[in-house]
C-alpha positions as CSV (number, residue, x, y, z in Angstrom):
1,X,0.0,0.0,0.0
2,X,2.6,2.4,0.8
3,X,4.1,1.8,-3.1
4,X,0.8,2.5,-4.0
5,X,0.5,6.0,-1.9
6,X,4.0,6.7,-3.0
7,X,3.1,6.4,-7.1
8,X,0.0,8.5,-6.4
9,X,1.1,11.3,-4.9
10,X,4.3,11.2,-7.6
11,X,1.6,11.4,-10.5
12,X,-0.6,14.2,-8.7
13,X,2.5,16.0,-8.5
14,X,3.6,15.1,-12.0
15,X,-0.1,16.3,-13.1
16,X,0.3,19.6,-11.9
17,X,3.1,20.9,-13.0
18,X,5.0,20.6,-9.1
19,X,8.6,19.3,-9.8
20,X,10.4,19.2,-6.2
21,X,14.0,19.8,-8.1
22,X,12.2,23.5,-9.7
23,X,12.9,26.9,-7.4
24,X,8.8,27.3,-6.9
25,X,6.5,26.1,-4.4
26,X,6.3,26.4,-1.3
27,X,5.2,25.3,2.0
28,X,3.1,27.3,4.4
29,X,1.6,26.8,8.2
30,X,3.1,25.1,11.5
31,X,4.1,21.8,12.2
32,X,6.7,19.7,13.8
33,X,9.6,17.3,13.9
34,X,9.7,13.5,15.2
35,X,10.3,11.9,18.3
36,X,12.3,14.4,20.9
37,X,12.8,16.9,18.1
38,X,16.3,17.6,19.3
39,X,18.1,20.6,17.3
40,X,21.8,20.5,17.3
41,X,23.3,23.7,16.8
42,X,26.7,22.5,16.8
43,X,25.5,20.4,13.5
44,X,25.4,21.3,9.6
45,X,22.5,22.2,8.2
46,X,19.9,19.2,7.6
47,X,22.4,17.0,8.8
48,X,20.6,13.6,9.8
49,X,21.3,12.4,13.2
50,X,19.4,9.5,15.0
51,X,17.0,9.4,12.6
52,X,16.3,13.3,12.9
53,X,17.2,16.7,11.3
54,X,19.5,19.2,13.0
55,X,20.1,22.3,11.8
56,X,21.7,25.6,14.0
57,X,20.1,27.7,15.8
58,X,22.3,31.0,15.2
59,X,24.0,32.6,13.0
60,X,27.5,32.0,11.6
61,X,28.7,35.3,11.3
62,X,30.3,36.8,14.1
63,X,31.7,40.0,13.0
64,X,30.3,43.6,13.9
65,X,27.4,45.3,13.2
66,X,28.0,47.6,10.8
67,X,26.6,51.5,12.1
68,X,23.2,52.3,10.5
69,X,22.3,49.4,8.9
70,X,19.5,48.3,6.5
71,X,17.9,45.0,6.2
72,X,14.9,43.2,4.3
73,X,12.5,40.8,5.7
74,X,10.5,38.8,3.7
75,X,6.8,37.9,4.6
76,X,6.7,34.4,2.7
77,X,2.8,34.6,1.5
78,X,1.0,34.4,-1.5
79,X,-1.5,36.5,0.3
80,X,-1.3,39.8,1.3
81,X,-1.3,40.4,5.4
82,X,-4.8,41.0,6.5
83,X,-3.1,44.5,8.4
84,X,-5.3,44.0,11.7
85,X,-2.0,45.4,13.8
86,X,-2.9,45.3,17.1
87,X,-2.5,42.2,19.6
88,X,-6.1,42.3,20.7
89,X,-7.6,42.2,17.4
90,X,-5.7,40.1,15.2
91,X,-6.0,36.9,14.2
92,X,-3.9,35.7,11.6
93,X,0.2,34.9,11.9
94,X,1.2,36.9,8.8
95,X,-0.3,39.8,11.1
96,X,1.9,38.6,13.6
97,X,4.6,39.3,11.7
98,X,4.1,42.4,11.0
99,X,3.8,43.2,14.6
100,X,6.8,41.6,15.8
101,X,9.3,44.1,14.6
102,X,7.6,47.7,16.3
103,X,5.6,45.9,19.5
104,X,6.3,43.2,22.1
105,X,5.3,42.2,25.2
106,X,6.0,43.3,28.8
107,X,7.9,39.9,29.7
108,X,10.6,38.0,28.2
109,X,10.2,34.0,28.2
110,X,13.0,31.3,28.6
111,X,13.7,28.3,26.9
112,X,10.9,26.5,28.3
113,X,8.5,29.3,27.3
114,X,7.9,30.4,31.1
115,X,8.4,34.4,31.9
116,X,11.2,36.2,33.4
117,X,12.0,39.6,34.6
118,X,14.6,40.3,31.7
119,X,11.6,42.0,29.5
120,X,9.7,45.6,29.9
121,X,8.7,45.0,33.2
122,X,9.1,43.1,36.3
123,X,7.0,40.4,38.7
124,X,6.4,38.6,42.1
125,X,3.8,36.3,42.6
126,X,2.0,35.7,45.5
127,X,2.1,32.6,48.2
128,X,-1.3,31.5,46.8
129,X,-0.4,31.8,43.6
130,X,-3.5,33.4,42.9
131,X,-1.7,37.2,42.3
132,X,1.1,38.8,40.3
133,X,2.6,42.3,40.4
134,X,4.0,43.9,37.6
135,X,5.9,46.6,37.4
136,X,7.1,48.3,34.2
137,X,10.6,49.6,34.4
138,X,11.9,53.2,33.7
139,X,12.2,54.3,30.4
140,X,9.7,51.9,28.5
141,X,8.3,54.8,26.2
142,X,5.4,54.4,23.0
143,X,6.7,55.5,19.7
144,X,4.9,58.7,20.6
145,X,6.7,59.5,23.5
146,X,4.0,58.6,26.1
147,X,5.6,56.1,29.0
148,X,4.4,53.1,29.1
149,X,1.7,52.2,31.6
150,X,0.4,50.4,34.3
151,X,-3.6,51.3,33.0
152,X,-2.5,50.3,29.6
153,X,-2.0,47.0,30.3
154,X,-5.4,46.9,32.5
155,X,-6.5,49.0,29.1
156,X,-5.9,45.6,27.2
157,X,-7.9,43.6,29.7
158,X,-11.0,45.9,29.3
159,X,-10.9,45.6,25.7
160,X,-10.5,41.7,25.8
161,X,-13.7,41.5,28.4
162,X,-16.0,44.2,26.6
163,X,-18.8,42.5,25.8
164,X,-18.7,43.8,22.4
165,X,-15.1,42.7,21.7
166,X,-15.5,39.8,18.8
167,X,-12.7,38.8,18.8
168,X,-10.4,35.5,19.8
169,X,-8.5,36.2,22.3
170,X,-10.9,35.9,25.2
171,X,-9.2,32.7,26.6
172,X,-9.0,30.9,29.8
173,X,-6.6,33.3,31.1
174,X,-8.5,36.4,30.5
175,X,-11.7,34.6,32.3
176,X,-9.7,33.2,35.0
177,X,-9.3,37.1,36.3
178,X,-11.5,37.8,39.1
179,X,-14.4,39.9,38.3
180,X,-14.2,39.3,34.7
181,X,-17.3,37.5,34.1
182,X,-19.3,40.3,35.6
183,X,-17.5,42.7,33.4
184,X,-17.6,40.1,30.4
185,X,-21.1,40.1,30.7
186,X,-22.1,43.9,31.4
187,X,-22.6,43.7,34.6
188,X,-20.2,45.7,36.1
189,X,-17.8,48.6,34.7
190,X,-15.0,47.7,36.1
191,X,-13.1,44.6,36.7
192,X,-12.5,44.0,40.4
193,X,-9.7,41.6,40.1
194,X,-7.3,44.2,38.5
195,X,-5.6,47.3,40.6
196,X,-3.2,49.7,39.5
197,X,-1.1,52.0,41.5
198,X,-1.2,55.3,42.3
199,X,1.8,56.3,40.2
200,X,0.2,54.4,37.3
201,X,3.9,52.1,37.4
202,X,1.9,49.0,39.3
203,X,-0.1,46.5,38.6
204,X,-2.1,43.9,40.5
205,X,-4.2,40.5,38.9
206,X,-5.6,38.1,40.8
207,X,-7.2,35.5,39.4
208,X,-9.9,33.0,41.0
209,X,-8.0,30.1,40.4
210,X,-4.3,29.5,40.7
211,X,-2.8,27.8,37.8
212,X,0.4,27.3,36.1
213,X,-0.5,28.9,33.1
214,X,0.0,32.0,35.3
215,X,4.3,31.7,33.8
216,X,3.5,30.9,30.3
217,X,-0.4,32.0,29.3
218,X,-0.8,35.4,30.9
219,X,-1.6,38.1,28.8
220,X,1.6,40.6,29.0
221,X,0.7,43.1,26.2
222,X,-0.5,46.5,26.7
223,X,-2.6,48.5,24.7
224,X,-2.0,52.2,24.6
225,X,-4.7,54.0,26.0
226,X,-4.1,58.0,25.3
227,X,-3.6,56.3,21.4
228,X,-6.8,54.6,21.1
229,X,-8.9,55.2,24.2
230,X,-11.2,58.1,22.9
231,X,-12.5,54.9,20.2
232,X,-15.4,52.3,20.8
233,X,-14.2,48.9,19.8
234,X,-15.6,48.6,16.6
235,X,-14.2,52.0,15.7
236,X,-10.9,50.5,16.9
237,X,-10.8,47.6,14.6
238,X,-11.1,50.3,11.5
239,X,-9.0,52.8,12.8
240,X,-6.2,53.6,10.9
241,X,-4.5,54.2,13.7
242,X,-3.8,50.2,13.8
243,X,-4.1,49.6,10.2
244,X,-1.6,52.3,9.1
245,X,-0.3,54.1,12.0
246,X,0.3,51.8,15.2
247,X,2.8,52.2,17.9
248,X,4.3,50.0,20.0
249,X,6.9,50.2,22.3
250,X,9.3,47.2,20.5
251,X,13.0,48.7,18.9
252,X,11.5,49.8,15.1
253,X,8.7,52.0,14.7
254,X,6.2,52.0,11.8
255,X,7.0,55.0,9.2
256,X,4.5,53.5,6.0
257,X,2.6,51.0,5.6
258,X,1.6,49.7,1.8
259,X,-1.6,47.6,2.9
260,X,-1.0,44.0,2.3
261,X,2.4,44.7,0.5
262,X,5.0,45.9,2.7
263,X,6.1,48.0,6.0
264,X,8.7,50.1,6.5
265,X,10.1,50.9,10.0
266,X,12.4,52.8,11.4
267,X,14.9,53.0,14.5
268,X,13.7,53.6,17.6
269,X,16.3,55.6,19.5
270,X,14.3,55.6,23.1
271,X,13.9,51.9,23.1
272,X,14.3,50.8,26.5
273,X,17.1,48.1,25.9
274,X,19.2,50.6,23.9
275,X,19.6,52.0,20.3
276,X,18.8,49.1,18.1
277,X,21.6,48.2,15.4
278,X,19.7,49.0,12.5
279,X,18.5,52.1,11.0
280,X,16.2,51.0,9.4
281,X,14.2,47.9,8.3
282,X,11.5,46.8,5.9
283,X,8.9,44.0,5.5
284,X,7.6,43.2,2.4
285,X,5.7,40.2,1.1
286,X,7.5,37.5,-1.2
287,X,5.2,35.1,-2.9
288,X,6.4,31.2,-2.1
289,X,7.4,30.7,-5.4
290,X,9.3,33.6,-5.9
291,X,11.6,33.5,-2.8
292,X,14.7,31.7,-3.1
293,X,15.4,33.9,-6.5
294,X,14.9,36.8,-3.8
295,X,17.4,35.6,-1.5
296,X,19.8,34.4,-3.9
297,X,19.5,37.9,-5.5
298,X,20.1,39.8,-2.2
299,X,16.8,41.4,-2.3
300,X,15.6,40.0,0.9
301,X,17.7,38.9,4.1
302,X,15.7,36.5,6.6
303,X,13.1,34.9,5.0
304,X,11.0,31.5,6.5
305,X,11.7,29.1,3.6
306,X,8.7,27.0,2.0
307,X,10.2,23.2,3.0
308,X,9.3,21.7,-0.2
309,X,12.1,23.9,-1.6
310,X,14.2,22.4,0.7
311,X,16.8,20.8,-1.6
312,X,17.6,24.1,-3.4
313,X,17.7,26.1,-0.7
314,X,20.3,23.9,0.5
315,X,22.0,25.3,-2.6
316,X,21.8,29.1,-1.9
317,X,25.9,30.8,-2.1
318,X,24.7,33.8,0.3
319,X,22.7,31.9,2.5
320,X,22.4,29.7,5.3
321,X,20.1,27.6,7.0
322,X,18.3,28.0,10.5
323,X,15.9,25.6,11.3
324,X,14.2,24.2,14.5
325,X,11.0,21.9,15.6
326,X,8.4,24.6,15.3
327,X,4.9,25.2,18.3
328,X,2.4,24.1,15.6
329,X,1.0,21.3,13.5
330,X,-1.4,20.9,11.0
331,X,-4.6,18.7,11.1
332,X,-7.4,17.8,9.0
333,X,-10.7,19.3,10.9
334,X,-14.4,18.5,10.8
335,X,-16.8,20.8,11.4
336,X,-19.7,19.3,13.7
337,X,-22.0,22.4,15.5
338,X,-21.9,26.7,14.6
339,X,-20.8,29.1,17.5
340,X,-23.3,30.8,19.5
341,X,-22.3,34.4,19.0
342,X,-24.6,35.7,21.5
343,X,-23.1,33.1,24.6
344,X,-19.9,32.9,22.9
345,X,-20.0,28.9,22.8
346,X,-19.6,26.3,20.7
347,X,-22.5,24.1,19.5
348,X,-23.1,21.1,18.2
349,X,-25.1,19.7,15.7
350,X,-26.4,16.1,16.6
351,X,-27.5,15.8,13.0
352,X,-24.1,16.6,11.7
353,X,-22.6,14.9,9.0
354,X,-19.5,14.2,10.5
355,X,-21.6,13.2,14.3
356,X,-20.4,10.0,14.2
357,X,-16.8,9.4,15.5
358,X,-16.0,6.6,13.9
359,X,-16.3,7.9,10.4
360,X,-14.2,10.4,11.9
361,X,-11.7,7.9,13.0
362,X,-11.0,6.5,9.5
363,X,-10.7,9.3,7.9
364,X,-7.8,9.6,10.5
365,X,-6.6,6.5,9.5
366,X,-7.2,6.7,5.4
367,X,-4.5,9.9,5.2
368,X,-0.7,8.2,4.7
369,X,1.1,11.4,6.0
370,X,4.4,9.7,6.4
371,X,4.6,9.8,2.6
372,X,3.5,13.2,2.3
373,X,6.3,14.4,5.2
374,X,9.1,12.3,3.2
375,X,8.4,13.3,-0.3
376,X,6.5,16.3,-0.5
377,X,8.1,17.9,2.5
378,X,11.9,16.2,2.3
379,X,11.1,15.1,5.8
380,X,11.3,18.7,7.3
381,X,7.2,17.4,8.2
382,X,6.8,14.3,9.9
383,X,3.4,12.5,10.9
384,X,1.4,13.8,13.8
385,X,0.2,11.4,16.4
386,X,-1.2,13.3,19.1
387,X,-3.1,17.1,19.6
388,X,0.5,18.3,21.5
389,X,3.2,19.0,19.9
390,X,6.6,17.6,20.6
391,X,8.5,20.7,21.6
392,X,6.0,20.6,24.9
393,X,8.3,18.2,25.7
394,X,7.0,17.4,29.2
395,X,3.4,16.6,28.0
396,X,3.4,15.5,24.7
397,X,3.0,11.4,24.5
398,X,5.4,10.0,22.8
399,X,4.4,6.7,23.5
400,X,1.1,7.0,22.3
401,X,0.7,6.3,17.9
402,X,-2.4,8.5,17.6
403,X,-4.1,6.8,14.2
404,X,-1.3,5.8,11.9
405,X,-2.1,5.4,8.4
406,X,-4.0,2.0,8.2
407,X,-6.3,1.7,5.3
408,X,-8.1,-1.7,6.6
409,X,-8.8,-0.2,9.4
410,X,-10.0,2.6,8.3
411,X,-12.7,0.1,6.3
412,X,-13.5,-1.7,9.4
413,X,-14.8,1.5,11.3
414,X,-16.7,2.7,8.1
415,X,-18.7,-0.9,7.9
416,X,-18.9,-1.2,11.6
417,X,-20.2,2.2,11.4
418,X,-22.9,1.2,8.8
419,X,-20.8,3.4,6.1
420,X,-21.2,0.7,2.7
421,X,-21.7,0.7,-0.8
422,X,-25.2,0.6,-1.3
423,X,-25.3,1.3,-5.7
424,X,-21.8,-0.1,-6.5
425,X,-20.4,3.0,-7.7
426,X,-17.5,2.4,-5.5
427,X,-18.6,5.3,-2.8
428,X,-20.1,4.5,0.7
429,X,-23.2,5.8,1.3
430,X,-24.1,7.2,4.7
431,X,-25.7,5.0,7.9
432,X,-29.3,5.6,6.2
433,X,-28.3,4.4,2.7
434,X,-28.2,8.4,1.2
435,X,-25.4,9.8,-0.5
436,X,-22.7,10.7,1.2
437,X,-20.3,13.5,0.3
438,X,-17.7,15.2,1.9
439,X,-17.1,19.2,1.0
440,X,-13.5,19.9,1.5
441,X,-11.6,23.7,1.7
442,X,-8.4,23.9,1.6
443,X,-5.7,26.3,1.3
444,X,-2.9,27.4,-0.9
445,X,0.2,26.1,-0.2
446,X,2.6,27.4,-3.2
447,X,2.4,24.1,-5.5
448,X,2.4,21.9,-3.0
449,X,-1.5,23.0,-1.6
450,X,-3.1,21.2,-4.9
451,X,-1.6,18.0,-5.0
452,X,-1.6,17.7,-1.0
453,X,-5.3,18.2,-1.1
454,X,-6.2,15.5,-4.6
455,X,-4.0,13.3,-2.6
456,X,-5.8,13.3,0.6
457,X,-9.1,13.3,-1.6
458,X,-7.5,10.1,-3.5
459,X,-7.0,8.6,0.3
460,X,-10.3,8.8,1.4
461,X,-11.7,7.6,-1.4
462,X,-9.2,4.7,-1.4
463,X,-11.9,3.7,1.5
464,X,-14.8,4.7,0.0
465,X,-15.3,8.0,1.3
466,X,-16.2,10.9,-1.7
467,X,-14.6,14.3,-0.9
468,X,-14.5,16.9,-3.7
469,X,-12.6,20.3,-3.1
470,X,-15.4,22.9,-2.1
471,X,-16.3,24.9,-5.1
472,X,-13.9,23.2,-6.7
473,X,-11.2,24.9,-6.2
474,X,-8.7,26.1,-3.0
475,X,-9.8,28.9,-1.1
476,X,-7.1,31.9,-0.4
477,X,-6.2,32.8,3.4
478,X,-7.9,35.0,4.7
479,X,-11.0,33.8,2.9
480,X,-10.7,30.7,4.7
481,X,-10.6,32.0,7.6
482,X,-13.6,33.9,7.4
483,X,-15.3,30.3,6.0
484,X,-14.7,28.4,9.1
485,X,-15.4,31.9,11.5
486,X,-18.8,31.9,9.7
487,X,-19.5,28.7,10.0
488,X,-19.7,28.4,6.2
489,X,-22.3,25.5,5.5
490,X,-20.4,24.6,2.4
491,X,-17.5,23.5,4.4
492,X,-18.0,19.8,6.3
493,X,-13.7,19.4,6.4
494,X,-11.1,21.4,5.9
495,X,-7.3,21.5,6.4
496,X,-6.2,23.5,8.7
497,X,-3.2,24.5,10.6
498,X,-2.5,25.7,14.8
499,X,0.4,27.7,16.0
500,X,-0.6,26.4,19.0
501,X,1.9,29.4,21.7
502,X,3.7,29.1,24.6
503,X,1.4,27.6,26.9
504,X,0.7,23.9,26.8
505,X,-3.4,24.5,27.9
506,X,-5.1,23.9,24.6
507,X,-7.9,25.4,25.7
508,X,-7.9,27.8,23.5
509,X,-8.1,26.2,21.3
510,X,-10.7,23.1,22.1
511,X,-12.1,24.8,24.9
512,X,-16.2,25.2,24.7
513,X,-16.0,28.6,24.8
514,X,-13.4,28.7,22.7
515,X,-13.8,30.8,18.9
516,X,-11.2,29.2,17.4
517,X,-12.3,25.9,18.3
518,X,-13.5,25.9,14.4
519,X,-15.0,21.8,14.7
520,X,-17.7,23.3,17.1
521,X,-16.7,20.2,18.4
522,X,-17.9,19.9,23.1
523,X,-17.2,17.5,25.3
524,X,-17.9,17.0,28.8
525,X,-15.0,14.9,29.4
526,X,-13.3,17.6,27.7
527,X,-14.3,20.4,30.0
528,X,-13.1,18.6,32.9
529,X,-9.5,17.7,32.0
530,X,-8.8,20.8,30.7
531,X,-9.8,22.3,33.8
532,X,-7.8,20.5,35.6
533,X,-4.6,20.6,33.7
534,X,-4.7,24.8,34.7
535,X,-6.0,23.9,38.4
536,X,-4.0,24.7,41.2
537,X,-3.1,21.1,41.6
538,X,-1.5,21.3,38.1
539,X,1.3,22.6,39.9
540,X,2.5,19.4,40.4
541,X,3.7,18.5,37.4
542,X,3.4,14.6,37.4
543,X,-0.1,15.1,38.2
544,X,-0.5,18.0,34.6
545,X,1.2,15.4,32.9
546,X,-1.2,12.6,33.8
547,X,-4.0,15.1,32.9
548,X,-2.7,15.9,29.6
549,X,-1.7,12.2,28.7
550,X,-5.4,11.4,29.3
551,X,-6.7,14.2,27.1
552,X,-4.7,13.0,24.3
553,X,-6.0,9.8,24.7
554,X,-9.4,11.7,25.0
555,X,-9.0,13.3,21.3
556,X,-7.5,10.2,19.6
557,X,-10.9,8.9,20.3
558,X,-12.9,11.6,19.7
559,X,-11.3,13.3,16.9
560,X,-12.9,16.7,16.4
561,X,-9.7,16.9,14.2
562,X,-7.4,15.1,12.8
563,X,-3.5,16.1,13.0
564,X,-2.0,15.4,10.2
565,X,1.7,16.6,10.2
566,X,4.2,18.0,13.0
567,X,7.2,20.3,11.3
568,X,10.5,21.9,11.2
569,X,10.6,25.3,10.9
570,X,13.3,26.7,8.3
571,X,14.9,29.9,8.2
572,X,17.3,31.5,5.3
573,X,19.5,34.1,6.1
574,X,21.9,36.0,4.1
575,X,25.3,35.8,5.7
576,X,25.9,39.4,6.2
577,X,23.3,39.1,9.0
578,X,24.7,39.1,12.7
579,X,23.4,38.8,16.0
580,X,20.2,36.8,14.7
581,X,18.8,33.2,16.5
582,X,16.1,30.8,16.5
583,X,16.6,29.7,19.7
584,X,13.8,30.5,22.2
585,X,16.8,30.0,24.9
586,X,19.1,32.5,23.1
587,X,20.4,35.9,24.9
588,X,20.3,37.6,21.4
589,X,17.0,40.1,21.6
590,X,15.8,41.7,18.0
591,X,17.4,45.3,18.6
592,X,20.8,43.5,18.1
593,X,20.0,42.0,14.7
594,X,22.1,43.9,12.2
595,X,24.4,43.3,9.4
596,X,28.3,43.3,9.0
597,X,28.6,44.9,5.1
């Protein structure tokens, strides 16, 4: 069977014009590595070791920063950024990226994604674990001038809890804070469990219950009030002001912004660490197949690399290659209920098409994603088997096999599921003998998001499942987005993809109250372990571990989604680039990042 999978998706390709040896394609989203997912920076790049890649972390070149530099970053995308700058209110990563470069966060975070007091500001905790204090250091000014604030931080909280915010960023975290609810709900105008000081330096949060998600899932970014507070939240999310003209208070500020196209920043002189190394910097979006003519041109500097052009990038004269296990996966998901707007909660549908979890469970096991990692990826992705990700080292199960790739079985759960044949046209009809089709969206992934998508299709209906691409074709980004958002009726599986943060509570994520829990999918099992893995006895970590072992086990059954591929996350970087890591452990922070020539 694997020959079989092998020759299929070798013709799909061959079909469509995708040759793996050409400079175009691309890959696009987050996944992982396999088994530990070790990175060795001492290493050469893509060197195999153990039966795992290892590339550095850093760069090679170790020679000064020249003084007012210049340097290009490409935003790999053929889609324009949706330009929703503002932490709040975005949603997608490319916006992310845009962000990165002129805002940042109060706290910096260690190798094991926890914070410390090396960032903006500083912290204590209380005995019960139940309170923090922040305090924002001198000197941590806007791009305007104005000092950064205590109220702009609690600024941020009252925008996440309005009840008219939309957005998706009301998580466990932002509930957990005492007093929100009330607020959350318009009960109250003010939320009790946050106090800041007189000299407007201070902070207070106490939360109603303690949980370890306190060091990696708080909210740390502030939102600056004199800027934006005169705006009701709807006028916020069209403002120029975070379209065009945000601030921040990172080491570049925003001076234009070509919507969709590019940014271009300059120098911050009064950031807080120091005077950053360049003078100035610009963004500007490179289309997958365009982008290792870019770098090998010069035109761009650091650029994240589509993996299927893995074997030419390799090639690049004024490059090298940075690459590490990345936070995200992607997954195959199935959409089961709509989202309440009005309770903010997911749904279900009993009388979905996808209700029954065994149907779901062969799909799992139709999808041969160890082919698809090896040949289409050059094994920078590597099959998923469980809803963590291996770089959360401590909770991820690497013992358990999720639902390998096992056709037969797949067949067995389809026929026990009353799933069969019922006019011989080689496609199961559904438990009630009606036609039974599967509409499929899908995104653009250079060349590779066609073939990847007919080759899944081919999959399932290797077990007599019919899927056909919705509308027949893929469906760009941000389009997508707004499909599963919307609970687009069209849509009954899609393939999407989590960048799934710093904080092992996946919540957010499959929470019932969660909006990006796009499946709709609820579970009262589900509700209690992940309450318990950010309860205060989650502290101990044997007993978080247990918790999270059993949800796995919990999702492997259930499957509201499917995930499909962990990856590697690949970097080129022109060599006149210095002071510039991957590593989440590195001392390097990116006001150092400049160039030698």
């Amino acid at each position: 069977m694997a020959k079989k999978q092998l020759l299929l998706l070798v013709s799909l390709m061959l079909v469509l014009g995708v040759f793996l040896a050409a400079c175009t394609g691309k890959d696009k989203d987050g996944d992982k590595g396999k088994g530990e997912g070790n990175i060795d920076p001492g290493k050469e790049s893509g060197e195999e070791k153990d039966g795992e890649l290892s590339f550095p972390l850093d760069v090679s070149n170790k020679d000064k920063a020249i003084e007012d530099g210049e340097l290009t970053y490409a935003l790999v995308s053929d889609d324009p950024f949706e330009g929703t700058l503002n932490k709040v209110f975005y949603s997608g990563n490319p916006d992310y990226e845009v962000m990165k470069f002129f805002d940042e966060s109060l706290f910096s975070y260690d190798a094991d994604y926890l914070i410390t007091n090396d960032g903006a500001a500083t912290f204590e905790i209380s005995e019960d674990n139940k309170t923090i204090d922040i305090k924002i250091k001198d000197g941590v000014k806007w791009h305007d001038g104005e000092p950064v604030k205590a109220s702009d931080l609690l600024y941020a909280y009252e925008l996440l809890g309005h009840p008219d915010y939309t957005g998706d960023r009301y998580s466990f975290m932002i509930e957990n804070v005492e007093g929100m609810p009330a607020y959350h709900k318009g009960e109250t105008k003010e939320i009790s469990g946050i106090k800041v000081s007189e000299d407007d330096k201070e902070i207070s949060i106490t939360y109603k219950v303690a949980t370890p998600s306190l060091l990696s899932g708080i909210w740390d970014s502030p939102v600056p009030r004199h800027y934006l507070g005169d705006m009701t939240i709807e006028e916020i999310m069209s403002s120029e002001k975070i379209r065009t003209k945000p601030i921040g208070f990172g080491p570049y500020k925003v001076s234009k912004v070509v919507p969709g196209e590019s940014v271009l920043y300059e120098r911050y002189d009064d950031y807080w660490r120091g005077k950053p190394a360049l003078k100035s910097l610009v963004l500007k979006v490179v289309s997958n197949a365009s982008i290792l003519e870019t770098m090998k041109k010069g035109e761009v500097d650091i650029a994240s690399l589509p993996t299927d052009q893995y074997e030419n990038a390799k090639k690049l004269d004024n490059a090298e290659l940075l690459g590490k296990v990345d936070l995200a996966y992607t997954y195959i998901g199935f959409k089961m209920g709509k989202w309440d707007a009005e309770n903010k909660v997911n749904v279900m549908d009993p009388n979905s098409k996808l209700a029954d979890k065994r149907v779901r469970q062969a799909m799992w096991h139709a999808i041969d994603n160890e082919t698809v990692g090896k040949e289409l990826y050059h094994g920078l992705r590597f099959a998923a088997t469980t809803h963590f990700v291996p770089v959360h080292e401590s909770f991820f199960d690497a013992k358990n096999p999720g639902r390998p790739f096992d056709p037969e079985k797949a067949k067995a759960l389809l026929d026990e599921a009353g799933y069969v044949d019922v006019d011989g046209d080689g496609f199961r009809e559904d438990a009630n003998g009606k036609e039974f089709v599967l509409n499929f969206a899908s995104r653009p992934e250079g060349d590779i998001g066609e073939p990847l998508a007919q080759f899944y299709i081919q999959n399932w209906a290797d077990v007599g499942i019919k899927v056909q691409l919705k509308d027949g074709r893929l469906v760009e980004f941000n389009a997508f987005y707004d499909l599963l958002e919307n609970d687009d009726p069209g849509v009954d599986i899609y393939q999407g993809g989590w960048g799934v943060g710093s904080d092992p509570d996946p919540e957010g994520i499959h929470g019932r109250t969660a909006a990006f829990n796009f499946p709709r999918w609820t579970n009262d099992k589900n509700d209690e372990l992940l309450a318990a893995g950010t309860s205060e006895k989650a502290f101990d970590l044997k007993y978080r571990v247990d918790i999270y072992k059993q949800w796995q086990e919990l999702m492997i059954d259930e499957v509201p989604l499917a995930p499909t591929l962990y990856r590697y996350e690949l970097f080129g970087v022109n060599k006149r680039v210095v002071n510039y890591s991957i590593d989440q452990g590195s001392d390097l922070y990116l006001y150092q990042m400049g160039v030698s020539k």
